[in-house]
VOBA-1610 file (N, C-alpha, C; in pm, whole numbers, padded with zeros to 5 digits, always signed):
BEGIN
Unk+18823+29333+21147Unk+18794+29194+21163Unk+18859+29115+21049Unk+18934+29033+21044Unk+18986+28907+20991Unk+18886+28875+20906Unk+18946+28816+20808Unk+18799+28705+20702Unk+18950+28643+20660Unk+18872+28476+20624Unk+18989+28390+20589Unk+18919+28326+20393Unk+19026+28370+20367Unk+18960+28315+20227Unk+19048+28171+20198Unk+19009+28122+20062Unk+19073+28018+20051Unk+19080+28033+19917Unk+19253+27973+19841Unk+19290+27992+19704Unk+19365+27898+19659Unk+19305+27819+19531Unk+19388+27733+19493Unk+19477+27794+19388Unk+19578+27728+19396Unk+19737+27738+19323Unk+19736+27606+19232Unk+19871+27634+19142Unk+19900+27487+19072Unk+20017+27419+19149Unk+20024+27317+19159Unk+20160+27214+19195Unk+20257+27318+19219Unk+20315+27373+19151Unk+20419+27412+19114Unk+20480+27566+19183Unk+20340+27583+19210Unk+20350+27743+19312Unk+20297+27705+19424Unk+20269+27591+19455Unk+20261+27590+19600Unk+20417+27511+19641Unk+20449+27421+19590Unk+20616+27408+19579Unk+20720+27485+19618Unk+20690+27597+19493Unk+20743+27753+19572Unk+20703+27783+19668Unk+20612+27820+19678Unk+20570+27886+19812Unk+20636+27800+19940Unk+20601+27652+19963Unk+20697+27573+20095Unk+20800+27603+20060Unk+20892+27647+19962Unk+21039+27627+19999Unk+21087+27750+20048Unk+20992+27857+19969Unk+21068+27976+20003Unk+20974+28046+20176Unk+20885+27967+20196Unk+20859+27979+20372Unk+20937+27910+20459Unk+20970+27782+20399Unk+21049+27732+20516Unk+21146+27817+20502Unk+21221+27838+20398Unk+21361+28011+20375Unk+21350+28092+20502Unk+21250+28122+20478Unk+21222+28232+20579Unk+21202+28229+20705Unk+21121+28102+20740Unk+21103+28050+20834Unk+20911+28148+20921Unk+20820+28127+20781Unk+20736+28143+20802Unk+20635+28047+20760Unk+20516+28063+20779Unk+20390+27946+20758Unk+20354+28010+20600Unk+20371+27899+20510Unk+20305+27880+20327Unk+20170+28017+20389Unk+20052+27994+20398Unk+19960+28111+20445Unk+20011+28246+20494Unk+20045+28253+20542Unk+20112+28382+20562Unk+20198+28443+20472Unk+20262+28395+20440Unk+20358+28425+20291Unk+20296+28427+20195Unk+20203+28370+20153Unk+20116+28364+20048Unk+19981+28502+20091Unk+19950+28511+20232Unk+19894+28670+20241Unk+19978+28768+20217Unk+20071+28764+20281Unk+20214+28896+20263Unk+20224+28928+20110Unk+20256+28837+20035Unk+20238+28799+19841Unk+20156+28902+19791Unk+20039+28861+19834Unk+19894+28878+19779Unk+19854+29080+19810Unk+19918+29102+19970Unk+19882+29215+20008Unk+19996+29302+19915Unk+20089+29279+19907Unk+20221+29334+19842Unk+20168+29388+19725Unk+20086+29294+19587Unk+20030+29297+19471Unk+19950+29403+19491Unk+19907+29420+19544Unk+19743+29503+19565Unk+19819+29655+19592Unk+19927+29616+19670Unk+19980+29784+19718Unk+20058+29831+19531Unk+20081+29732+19510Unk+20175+29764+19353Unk+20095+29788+19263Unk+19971+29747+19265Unk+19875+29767+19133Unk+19804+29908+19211Unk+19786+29950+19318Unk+19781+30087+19378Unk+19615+30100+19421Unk+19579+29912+19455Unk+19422+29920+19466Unk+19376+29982+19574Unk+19505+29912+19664Unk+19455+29968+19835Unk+19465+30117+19823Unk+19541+30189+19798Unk+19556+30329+19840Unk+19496+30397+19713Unk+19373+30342+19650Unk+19306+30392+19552Unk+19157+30373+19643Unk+19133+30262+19717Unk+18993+30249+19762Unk+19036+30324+19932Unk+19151+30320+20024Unk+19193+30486+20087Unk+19160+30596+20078Unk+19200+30619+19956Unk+19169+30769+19905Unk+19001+30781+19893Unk+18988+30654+19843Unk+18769+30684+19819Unk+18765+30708+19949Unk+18841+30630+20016Unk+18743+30652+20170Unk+18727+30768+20205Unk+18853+30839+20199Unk+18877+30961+20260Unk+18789+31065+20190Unk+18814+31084+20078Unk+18662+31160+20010Unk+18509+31135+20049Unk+18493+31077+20099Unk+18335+31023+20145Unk+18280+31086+20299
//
């Protein structure tokens, strides 16, 4: 199931964020989830709370 959160940014990274979605030709939210999920795989949270699962 989906959950929608909400996150404020400064001026200046949401700036970024429209220029480099329209780039792409995706929606600021979505790019800014894609961002966010990317971080989490690099800091190794997701496939650290995975692995709990799988032990349980």
């Amino acid at each position: 199931m989906s959950r929608q959160i909400r996150i404020t940014v400064s001026r200046d990274i949401d700036l970024l964020l429209s220029k480099v979605a329209k780039k792409l030709g995706k929606k600021k939210s979505m790019l800014a989830r894609e961002l966010m999920e990317q971080k989490l795989y690099d800091l190794k949270l997701i496939q650290k709370e995975l692995w709990d699962l799988r032990e349980d």
